[in-house]
ZALUMTOR-789068 format. One record per residue (C-alpha): residue in three letters; x negated, y negated, z negated. Coordinates in steps of 0.2 Angstrom, whole numbers, padded with zeros to 4 digits, always signed. Layout:
alaXYZ ...
END
This chain:
unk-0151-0362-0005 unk-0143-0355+0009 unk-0147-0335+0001 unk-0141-0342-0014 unk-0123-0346-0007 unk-0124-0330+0004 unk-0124-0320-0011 unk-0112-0329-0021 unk-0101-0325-0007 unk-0105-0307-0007 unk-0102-0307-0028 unk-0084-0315-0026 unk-0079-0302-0012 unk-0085-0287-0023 unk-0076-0294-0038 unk-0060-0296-0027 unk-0062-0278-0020 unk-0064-0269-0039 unk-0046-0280-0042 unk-0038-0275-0029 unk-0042-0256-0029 unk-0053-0257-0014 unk-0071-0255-0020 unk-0067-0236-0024 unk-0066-0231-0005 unk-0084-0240-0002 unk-0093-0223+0000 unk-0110-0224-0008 unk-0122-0210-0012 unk-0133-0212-0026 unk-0143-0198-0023 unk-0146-0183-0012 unk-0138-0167-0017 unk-0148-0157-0009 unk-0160-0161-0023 unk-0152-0150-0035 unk-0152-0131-0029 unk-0135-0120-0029 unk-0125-0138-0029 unk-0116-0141-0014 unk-0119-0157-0005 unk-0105-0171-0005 unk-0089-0166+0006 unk-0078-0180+0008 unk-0062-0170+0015 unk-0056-0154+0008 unk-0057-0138+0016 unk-0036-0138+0027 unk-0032-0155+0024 unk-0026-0164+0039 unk-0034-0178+0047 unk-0019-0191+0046 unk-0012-0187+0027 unk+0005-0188+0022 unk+0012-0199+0009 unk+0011-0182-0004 unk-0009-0178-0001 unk-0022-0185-0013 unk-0031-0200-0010 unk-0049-0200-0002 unk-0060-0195-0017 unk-0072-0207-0024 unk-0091-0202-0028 unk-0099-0217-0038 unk-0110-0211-0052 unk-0118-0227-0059 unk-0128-0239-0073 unk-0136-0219-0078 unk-0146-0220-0092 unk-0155-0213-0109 unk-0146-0221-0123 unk-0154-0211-0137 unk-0164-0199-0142 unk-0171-0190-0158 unk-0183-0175-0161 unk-0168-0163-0156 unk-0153-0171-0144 unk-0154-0184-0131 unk-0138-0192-0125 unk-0135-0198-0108 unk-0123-0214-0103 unk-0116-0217-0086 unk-0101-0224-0077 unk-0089-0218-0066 unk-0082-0228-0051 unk-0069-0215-0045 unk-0058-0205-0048 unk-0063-0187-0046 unk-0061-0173-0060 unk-0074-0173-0071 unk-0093-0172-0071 unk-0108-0158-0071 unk-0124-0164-0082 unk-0139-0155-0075 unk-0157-0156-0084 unk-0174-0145-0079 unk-0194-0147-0086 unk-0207-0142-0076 unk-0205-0124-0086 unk-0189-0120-0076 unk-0186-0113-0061 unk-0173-0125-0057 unk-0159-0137-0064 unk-0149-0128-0079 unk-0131-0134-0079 unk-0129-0141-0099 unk-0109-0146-0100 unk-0095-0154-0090 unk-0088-0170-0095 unk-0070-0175-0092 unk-0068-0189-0079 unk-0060-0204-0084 unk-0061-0218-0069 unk-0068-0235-0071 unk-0075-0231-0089 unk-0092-0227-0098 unk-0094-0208-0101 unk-0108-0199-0110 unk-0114-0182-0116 unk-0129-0179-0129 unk-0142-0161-0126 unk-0144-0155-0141 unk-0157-0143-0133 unk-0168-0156-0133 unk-0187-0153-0136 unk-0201-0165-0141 unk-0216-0162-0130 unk-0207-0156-0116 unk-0203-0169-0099 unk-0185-0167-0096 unk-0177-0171-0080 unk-0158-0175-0081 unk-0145-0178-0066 unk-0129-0177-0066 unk-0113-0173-0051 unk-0097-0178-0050 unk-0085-0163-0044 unk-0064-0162-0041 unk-0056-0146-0043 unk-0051-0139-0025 unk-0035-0131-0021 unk-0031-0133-0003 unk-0019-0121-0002 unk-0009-0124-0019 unk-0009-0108-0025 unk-0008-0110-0042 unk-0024-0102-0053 unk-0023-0089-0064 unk-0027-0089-0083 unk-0044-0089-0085 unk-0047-0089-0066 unk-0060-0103-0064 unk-0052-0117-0049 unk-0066-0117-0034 unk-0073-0138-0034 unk-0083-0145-0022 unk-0097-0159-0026 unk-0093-0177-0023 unk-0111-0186-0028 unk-0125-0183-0038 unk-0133-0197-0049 unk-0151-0206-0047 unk-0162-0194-0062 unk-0168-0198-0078 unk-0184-0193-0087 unk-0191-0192-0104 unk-0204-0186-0113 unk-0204-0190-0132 unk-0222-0186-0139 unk-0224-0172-0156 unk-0230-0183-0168 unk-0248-0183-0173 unk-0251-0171-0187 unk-0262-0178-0204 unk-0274-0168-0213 unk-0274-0172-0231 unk-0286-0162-0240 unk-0302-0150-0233 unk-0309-0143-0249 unk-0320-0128-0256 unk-0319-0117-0272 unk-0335-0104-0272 unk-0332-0094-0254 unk-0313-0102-0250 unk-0309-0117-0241 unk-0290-0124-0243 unk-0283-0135-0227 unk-0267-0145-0233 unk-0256-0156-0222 unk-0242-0166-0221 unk-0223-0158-0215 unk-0216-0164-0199 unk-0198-0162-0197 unk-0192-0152-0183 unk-0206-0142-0175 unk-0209-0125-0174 unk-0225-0122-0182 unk-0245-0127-0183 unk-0263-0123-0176 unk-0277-0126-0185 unk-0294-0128-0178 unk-0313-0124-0185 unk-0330-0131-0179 unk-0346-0124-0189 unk-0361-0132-0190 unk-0361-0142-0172 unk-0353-0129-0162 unk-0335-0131-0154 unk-0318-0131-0160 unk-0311-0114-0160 unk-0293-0111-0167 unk-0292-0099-0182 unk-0273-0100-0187 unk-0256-0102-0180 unk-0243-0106-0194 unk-0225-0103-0187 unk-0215-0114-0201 unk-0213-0130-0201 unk-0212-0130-0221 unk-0229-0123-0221 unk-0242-0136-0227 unk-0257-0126-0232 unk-0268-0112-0227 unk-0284-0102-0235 unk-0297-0096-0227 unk-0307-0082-0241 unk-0323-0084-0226 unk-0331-0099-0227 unk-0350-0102-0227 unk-0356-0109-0241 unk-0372-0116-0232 unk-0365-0121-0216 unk-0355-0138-0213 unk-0336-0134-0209 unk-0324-0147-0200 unk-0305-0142-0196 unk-0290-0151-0189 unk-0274-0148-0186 unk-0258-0151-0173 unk-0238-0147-0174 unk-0233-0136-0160 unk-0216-0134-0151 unk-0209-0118-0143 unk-0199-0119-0127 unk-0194-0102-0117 unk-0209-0096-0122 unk-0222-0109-0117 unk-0230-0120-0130 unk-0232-0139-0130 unk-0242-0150-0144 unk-0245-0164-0153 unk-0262-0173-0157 unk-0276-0168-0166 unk-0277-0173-0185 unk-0292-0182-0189 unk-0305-0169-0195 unk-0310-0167-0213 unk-0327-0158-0216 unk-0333-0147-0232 unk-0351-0147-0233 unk-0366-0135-0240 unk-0366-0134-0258 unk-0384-0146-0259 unk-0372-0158-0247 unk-0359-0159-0256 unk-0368-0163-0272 unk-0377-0179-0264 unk-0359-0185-0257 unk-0353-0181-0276 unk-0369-0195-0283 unk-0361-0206-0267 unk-0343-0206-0275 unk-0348-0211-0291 unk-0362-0224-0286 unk-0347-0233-0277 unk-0336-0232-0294 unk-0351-0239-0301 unk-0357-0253-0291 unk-0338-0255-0282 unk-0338-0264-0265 unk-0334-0285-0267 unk-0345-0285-0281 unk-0361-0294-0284 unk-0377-0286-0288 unk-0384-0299-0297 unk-0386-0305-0316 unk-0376-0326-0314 unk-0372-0332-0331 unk-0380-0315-0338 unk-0393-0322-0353 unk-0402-0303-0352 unk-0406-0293-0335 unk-0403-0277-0332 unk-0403-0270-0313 unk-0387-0260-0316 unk-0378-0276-0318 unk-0365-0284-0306 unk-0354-0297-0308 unk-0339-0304-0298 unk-0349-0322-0295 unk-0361-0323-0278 unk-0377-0331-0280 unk-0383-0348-0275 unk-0392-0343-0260 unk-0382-0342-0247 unk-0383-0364-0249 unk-0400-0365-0258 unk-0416-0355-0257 unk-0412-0348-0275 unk-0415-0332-0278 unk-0417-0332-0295 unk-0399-0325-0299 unk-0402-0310-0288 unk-0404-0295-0295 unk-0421-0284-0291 unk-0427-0264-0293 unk-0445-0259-0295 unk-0445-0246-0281 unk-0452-0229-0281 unk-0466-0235-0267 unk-0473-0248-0277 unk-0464-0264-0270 unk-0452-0276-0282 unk-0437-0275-0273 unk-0424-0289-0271 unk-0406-0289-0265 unk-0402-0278-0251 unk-0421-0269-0251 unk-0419-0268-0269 unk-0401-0259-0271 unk-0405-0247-0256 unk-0421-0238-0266 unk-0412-0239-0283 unk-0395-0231-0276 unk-0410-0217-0267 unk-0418-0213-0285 unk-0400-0213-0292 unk-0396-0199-0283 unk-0413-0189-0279 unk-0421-0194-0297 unk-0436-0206-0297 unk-0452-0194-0294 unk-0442-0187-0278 unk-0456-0189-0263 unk-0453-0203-0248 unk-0455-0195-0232 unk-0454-0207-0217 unk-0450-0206-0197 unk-0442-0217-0183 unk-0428-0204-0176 unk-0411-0210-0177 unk-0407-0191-0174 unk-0415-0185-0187 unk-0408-0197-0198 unk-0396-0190-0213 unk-0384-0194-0227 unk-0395-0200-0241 unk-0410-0210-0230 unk-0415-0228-0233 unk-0416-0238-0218 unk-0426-0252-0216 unk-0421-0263-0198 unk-0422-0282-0192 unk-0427-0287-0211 unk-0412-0277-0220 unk-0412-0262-0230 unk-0396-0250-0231 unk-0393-0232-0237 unk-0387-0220-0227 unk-0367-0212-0234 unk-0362-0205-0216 unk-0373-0195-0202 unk-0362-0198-0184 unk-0367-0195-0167 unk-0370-0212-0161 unk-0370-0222-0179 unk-0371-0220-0197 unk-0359-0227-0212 unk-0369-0236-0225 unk-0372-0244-0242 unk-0380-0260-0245 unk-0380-0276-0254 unk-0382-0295-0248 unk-0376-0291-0229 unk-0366-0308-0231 unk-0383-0319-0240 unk-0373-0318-0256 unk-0379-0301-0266 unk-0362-0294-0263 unk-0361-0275-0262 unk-0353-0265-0248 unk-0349-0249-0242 unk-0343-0239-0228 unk-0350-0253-0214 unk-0355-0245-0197 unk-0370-0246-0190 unk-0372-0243-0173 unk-0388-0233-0162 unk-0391-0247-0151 unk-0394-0261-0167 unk-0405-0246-0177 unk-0420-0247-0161 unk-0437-0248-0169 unk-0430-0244-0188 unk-0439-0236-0200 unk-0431-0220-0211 unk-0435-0213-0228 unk-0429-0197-0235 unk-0432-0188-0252 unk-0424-0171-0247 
END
């Protein structure tokens, strides 16, 4: 309680100090000076004037710079706000990136005491960490010889605000197309505003990223490339670019889009349409159908997912002899509808080895493979939920394939 009332007090004595006039001879620093190189540190007494000033010298400067702060910004300016506690002549904005050799004086702004003053950079850059600070100066004529047109007045430095940073990000660039036409791949992309350009990166075949073209338009949104393999896997991405005094700085990586090998390509192709064809949400089974086929689905779930009833459910006569029901079922007729029924079934236990097209029997499910990735795969399937229902594009991870069991036709 005590603190409390101390600092009421103190509140109430400030308050009557910024009434009365007083508060402006209160010298406070914000921030060192010598911070900034080739500004002069503060002086508080001008160069001849006497120690006891007469009724016709200048009043003691003041050198507050506060409440500094970023007040907006946009992918080109950035505007500064701060207020002035005194009454000097104006103000000196300063900024520098780690690019610089040191701080670059931007503009001046005209001091108006005991008011909010701003200034916007309309150099800004995206990508870049700016430093801003800004000092306070009053034009310094000791001897009152009046200046001469065009002759700039020699100031002296009367405090230097507390710096502000900021970084705004390039936005993350988005592929929208990777595709192929005989020995040509096209990359396309969306435009972002205000950047100077784009890099686009190439991986073949399990090998590393290397960059293959730099676009320097923002307006461009496409690019060919007349030497693609057509037996090799291709992925590329793509990210916006920024030029500053020669250096570079980026935005993020576009999520990759691949082309494949034309035999690939085909089987993702069959994939497409299998999913048009048996859409995901649907049912593979034949409820309230009076004739079976195994091509049927319907938009009612079977039974069994409250009663042992599997009589609804649809089933496929599999290519290795067993009547397939449900998710065992959908998994080898999807296989023959893409590799034709008298395809040979070849079998192993290496996730690794695994590819787009195997079928994959684990834990008493059955799945086909859509999507080969390092440490899981993307798959097709049917009665995951106990009700028949079909789905695609479910993730299947490493660690819950131990023990599984893969057949391939290719």
């Amino acid at each position: 309680m005590k603190k409390g009332i101390q600092r009421i007090a103190l509140f109430l004595l400030v308050l009557s100090m910024v009434l009365s006039g007083n508060l402006g001879n209160q010298k406070t620093q914000i921030a060192s000076a010598g911070s900034l190189p080739g500004i002069q540190a503060p002086k508080h007494k001008i160069a001849g004037q006497l120690d006891e000033p007469d009724a016709g010298q200048p009043e003691e400067p003041y050198e507050d710079i506060s409440l500094v702060q970023i007040s907006d910004y946009s992918a080109n300016s950035v505007t500064l706000t701060w207020f002035s506690d005194g009454n000097n002549d104006g103000f000196r904005i300063y900024r520098k990136c780690k690019y610089d050799a040191g701080y670059r004086l931007l503009g001046m702004v005209k001091n108006t005491p005991y008011a909010m003053h701003s200034f916007t950079d309309k150099q800004f850059k995206r990508g870049v960490k700016f430093t801003y600070k800004i000092t306070a100066y009053r034009v310094a004529d000791p001897d009152g010889v009046p200046v001469e047109p065009g002759e700039i007045p020699a100031t002296i430095t009367e405090g230097v605000s507390a710096s502000e940073s900021i970084r705004v990000d390039i936005p993350k660039a988005s592929l929208t197309s990777v595709s192929r036409s005989g020995g040509k791949v096209t990359v396309k992309w969306k435009k972002i505003s205000n950047v100077d350009g784009y890099e686009i990166f190439r991986k073949v075949s399990g090998g590393s990223y290397r960059k293959v073209k730099t676009v320097s338009s923002a307006n461009t949104v496409k690019w060919s490339n007349g030497a693609a393999s057509s037996s090799k896997t291709e992925s590329y991405k793509v990210r916006a670019l920024i030029k500053y005094e020669g250096n570079l700085a980026y935005g993020a990586f576009s999520i990759a889009k691949s082309i494949y090998p034309t035999s690939v390509q085909r089987v993702i192709n069959k994939f497409k349409k299998l999913q048009k064809q048996f859409p995901s949400g649907k049912y593979w089974n034949h409820m309230n159908r009076a004739k079976y086929d195994s091509s049927t689905v319907t938009n009612t779930p079977c039974h069994h997912y409250s009663i042992d009833d599997i009589s609804t459910c649809n089933h496929y006569n599999c290519p290795n002899g067993i009547l397939g029901f449900q998710c065992y079922g959908f998994a080898w007729k999807m296989s023959d509808l893409i590799y034709g029924r008298n395809a040979k079934i070849k079998k192993h236990k290496s996730f690794d080895q695994s590819k787009m097209g195997d079928v994959v029997r684990y834990k008493g499910h059955s799945v086909i493979i859509t999507e080969k990735h390092k440490e899981y795969v993307v798959v097709g399937e049917c009665n995951y939920g106990n009700t028949c229902m079909i789905l695609w594009g479910r993730k299947v991870y490493r660690s819950e394939l131990r023990g599984a069991t893969y057949s391939r036709r290719y």
